[in-house]
N, C-alpha and C positions, 0 to 999 in steps of 0.2 A: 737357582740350582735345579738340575735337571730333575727327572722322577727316580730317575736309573743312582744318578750322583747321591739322593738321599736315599734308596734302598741302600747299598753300601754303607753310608754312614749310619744307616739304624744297626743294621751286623755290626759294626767295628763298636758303637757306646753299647752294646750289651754281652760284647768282650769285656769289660770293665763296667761290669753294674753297681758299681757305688754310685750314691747321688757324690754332686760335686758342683762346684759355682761354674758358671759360665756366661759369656755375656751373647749375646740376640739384642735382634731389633734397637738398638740402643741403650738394653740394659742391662740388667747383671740380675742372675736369676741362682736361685738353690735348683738341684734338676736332679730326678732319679728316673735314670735309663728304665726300670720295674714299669713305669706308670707311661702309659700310653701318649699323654697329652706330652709331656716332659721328653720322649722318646723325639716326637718329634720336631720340639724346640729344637731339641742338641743338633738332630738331622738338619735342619735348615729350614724347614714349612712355618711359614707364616702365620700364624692363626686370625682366621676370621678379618682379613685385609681390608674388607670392603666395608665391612660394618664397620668396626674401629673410626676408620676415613670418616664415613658419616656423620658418626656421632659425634666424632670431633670437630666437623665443621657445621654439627650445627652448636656443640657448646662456644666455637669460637666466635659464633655468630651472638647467641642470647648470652654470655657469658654470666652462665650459673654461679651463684655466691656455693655454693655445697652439691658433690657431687654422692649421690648415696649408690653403692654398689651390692645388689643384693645377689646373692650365691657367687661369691667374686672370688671363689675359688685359689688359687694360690697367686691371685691379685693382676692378672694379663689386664685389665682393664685398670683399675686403680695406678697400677704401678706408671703403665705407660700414658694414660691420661693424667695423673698426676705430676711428671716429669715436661708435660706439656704444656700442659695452662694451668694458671693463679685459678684458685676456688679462695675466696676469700672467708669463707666459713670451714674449709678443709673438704676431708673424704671423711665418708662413713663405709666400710669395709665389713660385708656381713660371709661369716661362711660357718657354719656348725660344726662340719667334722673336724676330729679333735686333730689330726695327723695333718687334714689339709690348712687348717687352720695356721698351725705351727710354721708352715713352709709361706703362708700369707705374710705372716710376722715377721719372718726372715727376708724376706723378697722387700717389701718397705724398708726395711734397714739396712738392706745392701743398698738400696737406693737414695739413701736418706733423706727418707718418705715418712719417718715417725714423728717428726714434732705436726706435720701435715695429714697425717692419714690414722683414725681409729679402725684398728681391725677386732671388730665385736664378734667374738666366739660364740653364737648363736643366728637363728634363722628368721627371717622377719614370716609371720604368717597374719590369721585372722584372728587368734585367741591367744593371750600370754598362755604360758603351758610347756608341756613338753609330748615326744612323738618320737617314735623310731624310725629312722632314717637307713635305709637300705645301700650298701657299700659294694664297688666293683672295684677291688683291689688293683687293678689292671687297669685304672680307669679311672681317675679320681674326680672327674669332669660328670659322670655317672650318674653320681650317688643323688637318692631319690626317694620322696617320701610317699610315692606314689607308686613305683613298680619295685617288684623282688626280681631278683637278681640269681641265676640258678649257682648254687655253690657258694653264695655271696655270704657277706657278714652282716649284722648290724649295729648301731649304736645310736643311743639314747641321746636327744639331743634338746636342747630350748629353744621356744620361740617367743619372739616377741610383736608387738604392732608398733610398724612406725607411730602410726599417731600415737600412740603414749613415748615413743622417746621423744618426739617434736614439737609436742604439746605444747611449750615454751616458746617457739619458733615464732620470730615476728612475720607475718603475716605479708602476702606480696613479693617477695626474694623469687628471682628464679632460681630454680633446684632443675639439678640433670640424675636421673634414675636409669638404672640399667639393672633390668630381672632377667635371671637366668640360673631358673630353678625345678629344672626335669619338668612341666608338667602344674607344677605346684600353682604358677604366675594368677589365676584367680584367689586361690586363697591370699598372697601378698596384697594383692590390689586392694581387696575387702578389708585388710588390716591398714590402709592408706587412706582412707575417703576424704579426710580432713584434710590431709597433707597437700591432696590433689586436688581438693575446690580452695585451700588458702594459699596456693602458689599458682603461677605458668609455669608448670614442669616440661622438661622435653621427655620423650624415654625410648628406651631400648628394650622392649619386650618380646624375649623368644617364646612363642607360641609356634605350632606346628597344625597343618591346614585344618584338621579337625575340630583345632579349641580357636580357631580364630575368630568364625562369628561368633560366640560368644563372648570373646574376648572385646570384640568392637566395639558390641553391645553396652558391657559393663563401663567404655571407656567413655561414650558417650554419656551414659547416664551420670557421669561426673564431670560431663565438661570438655573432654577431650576429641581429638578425629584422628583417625589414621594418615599421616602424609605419606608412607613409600614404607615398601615391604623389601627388604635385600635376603633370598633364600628363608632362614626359618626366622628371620629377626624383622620384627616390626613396629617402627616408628610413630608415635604419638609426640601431640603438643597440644595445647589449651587452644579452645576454640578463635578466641582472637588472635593469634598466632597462626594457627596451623594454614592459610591460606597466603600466609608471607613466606614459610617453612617450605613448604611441600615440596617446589621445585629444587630442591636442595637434596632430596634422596634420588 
């Protein structure tokens, strides 16, 4: 669809701003014309094309027993990966805010993605706890534990570390991870360490040019290399791996 053909179509769904089901890319989505990201589902734009492809061909390559999705938002990731490949341990679906949350819930169950997919109404960080999370109404893609937001809202939200919900976890599985969390993505990692030296994870890490050498850093010191950067998203996998991987981004 042209640029021109979805400007029109954004005018025409905010003639009728009720949310409402609609199907994209293959699925069937809750959508409110209000919220930016949704805005442009309904218009036609694809989101994030290149990464998705990616990701998905390298879980079709290591085919990950458990797919954990953190800040996975009203589920673009979960939903349409999990409509795609067997995880044979399932999804783990993380999003805090209480509104995005709700439309995560609905999105798995239009797809019937719930006996398959746990959507955990909280935020993976470094300390169990809790933390107020900054809201762009306009935007629900936004919301951020790190920046305010001018006119914005907030709301109280929990965190948890993976490694205390995996603790249990046998040891060795490949796991597929995908962080996309404003900014936050070192705090998640440091709540991971376990996770990340007792598995070959693959992952999908949005960092932005500024937190990336640090981000490197930290991924090495557990084990991991950078294989391919697609715009703000950047690809990790275990050191024995990531030289099989690489040419794959």
């Amino acid at each position: 669809m042209s640029r021109l053909m979805r400007s029109l179509a954004k005018r025409r769904h905010r003639l009728w701003p009720r949310p409402r089901v609609a199907e994209r890319f293959g699925a069937r989505w809750l959508l409110d014309p209000a919220d930016g990201n949704d805005l442009n589902f309904l218009s036609g734009k694809e989101p994030e094309p290149r990464q998705r492809a990616a990701f998905s061909a390298l879980i079709a390559h290591e085919k990950p027993v458990r797919f954990i999705d953190c800040g996975a938002n009203a589920g673009l990731y979960s939903v349409l990966l999990g409509l795609e490949h067997d995880f044979e341990q399932g999804i783990d679906a993380f999003e805090p805010v209480k509104a995005t949350h709700a439309r995560l819930v609905a999105n798995l169950w239009l797809n019937g993605l719930t006996a398959k997919a746990r959507a955990h109404h909280c935020a993976l960080g470094a300390q169990t706890g809790e933390a107020e999370i900054n809201l762009m109404p306009a935007a629900s893609g936004r919301a951020s534990i790190m920046d305010r937001f001018k006119g914005g809202q907030s709301e109280t939200i929990q965190i948890r570390r993976l490694d205390d919900l995996l603790k249990d976890e046998a040891q060795g599985r490949a796991l597929a991870i995908k962080i996309d969390v404003e900014g936050a993505e070192m705090m998640v990692i440091e709540g991971m360490q376990n996770v990340l030296r007792a598995h070959d994870c693959i992952l999908q890490i949005e960092a932005f040019n500024n937190a990336l050498p640090a981000l490197q850093e930290r991924m090495s010191h557990v084990g991991y290399r950078e294989i391919g950067r697609i715009e703000s998203d950047s690809y990790f996998a275990a050191e024995n791996r990531a030289s099989v991987l690489k040419g794959m981004i």
